[in-house]
N, C-alpha and C positions, 0 to 999 in steps of 0.2 A: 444475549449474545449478538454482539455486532457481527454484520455478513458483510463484507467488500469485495467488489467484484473488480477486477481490470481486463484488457486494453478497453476501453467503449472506445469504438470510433467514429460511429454513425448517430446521426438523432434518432431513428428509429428503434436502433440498439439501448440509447440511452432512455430513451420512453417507455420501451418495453421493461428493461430491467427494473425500471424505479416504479413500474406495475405488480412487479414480483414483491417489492420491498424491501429491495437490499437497502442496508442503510448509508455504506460510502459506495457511490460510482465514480468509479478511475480514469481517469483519463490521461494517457501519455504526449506532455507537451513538449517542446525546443522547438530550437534551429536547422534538425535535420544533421546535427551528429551521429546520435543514435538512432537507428532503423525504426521506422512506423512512430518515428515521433508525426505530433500532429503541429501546422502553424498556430498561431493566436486566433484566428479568424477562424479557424476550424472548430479550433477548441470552444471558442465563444457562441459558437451555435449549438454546438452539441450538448452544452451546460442548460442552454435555455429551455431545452427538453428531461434535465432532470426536475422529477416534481418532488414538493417536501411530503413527508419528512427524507425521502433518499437527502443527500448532500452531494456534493459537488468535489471530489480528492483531484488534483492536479498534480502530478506526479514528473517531477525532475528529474533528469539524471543528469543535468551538467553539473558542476561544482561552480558556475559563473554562477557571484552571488549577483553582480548586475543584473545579468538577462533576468534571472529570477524574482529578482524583486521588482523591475520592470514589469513584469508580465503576471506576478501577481497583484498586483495594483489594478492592473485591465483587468483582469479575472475573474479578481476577487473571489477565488474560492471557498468553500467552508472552510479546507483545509490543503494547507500547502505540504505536500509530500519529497523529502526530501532523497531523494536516491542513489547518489553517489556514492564511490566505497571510499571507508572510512577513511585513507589516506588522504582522501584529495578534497574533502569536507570535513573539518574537522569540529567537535565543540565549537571552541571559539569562531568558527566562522558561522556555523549554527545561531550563536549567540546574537552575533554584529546583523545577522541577517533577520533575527527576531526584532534587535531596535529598527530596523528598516520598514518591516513589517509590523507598527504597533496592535496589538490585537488581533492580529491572525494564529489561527490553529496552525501548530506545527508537527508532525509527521516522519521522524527520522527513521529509517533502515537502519536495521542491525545484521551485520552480514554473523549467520551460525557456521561455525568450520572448528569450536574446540574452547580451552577453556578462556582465552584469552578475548573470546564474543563477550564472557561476563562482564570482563575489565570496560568494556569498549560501549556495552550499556550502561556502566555504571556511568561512565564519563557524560553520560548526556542528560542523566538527572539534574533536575531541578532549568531546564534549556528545552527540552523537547516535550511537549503534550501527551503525543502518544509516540511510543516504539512501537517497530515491526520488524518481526524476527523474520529471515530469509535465506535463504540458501547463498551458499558465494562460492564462485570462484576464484582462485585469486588471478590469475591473468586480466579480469576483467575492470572495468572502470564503471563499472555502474553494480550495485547488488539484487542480484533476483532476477525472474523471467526465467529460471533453467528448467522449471516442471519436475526438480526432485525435491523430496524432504531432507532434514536434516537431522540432525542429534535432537530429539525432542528433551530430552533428558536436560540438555544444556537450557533450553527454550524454557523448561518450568522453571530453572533454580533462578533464570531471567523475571519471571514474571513472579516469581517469590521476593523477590529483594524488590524490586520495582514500586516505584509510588504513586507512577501514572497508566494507565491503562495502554497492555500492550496486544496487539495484533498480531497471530500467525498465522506465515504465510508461508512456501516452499513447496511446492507439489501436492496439494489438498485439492481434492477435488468429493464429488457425492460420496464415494467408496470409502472414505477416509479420514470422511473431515470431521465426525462423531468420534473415533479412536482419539482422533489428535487432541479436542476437545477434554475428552475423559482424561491423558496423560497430561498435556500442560497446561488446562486449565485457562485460558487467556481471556480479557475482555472481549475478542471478535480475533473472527477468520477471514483468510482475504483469499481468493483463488485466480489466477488469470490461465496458464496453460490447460488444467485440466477440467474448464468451462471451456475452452474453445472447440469450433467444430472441428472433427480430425481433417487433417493437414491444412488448416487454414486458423486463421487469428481473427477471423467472428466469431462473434459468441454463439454456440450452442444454449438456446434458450432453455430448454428440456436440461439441461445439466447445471445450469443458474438455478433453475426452479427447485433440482433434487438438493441442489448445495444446500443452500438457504435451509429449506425445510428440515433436512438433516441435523444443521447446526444451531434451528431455534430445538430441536427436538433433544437434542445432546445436552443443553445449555444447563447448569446444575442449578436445581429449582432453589 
């Protein structure tokens, strides 16, 4: 059972987690669009504190497949995390930003709100490495980050049809993340709100550690 953790913001946050063993650490990059994104030069210290086997997730929410593939080139992450809602990233742009990136892991968000989440997975088989199911709102322009779950129901019949290995995410945290485990079944769980310390977006270490353990303990033998 893969564990992935988000926001890392710190080296020391990143050291410590990939002490615990999560296997992806997150890290939120741009331009300063979206709130507590990190620069390149942030992000590029903060990597060189993750140790293997953890990996290195760089997690977008622009839809500029420039910047992106600019700065995954500097990055070079394990894995390029795509996070834009589905309108403003579409497959084919997915695609064109795969030949960009030849041989990079890719990462797309799947915003769950009903059954039309199914359609919108399916659109990115055989394009995207791994999916990651995530809460949505629709006002927003990036998918995830809201600290609720979703239709987990919709989440399995996802990872039922699915050919590549998908990730849920949506408001899991230690309390929870064995239930979700047990109902949809996914290759790895990802937490970012409810690891963080309350009212603040560091990580709570003690709740990284219970995640983890929870979810290698859940994981169906």
């Amino acid at each position: 059972m893969l564990t992935q953790i988000y926001e890392i913001s710190t080296i020391e946050e990143a050291s410590a987690v990939s002490a615990i063993g999560i296997d992806h650490v997150g890290v939120l990059v741009g331009d300063g669009r979206f709130p507590r994104e990190l620069p390149i030069s942030a992000a590029s210290e903060i990597a060189t504190a993750i140790v293997p086997p953890s990996k290195f997730s760089a997690l977008f929410l622009t839809c500029d497949l420039s910047l992106i593939a600019s700065w995954a080139r500097e990055l070079n992450p394990a894995i390029v995390h795509l996070g834009a809602s589905a309108e403003l990233l579409s497959p084919q742009d997915v695609a064109s930003l795969k030949r960009m990136l030849p041989g990079m892991v890719v990462m797309r968000s799947i915003p769950v709100f009903g059954e039309e989440s199914i359609a919108i997975a399916r659109s990115y088989v055989g394009i995207a490495d791994f999916l990651l199911l995530d809460s949505y709102r629709a006002t927003d322009e990036q998918i995830g980050a809201l600290g609720v779950t979703h239709d987990w129901g919709i989440s399995r019949r996802i990872v039922d049809l699915a050919p590549v290995p998908v990730v849920l995410a949506g408001g899991l945290g230690p309390d929870n993340v064995a239930e979700a485990i047990r109902t949809v079944r996914p290759a790895g769980v990802d937490s970012k709100t409810r690891t963080d310390q309350d009212g603040s977006h560091a990580k709570d270490l003690d709740r990284v550690r219970r995640f983890h353990e929870a979810a290698r303990a859940a994981a169906p033998s």
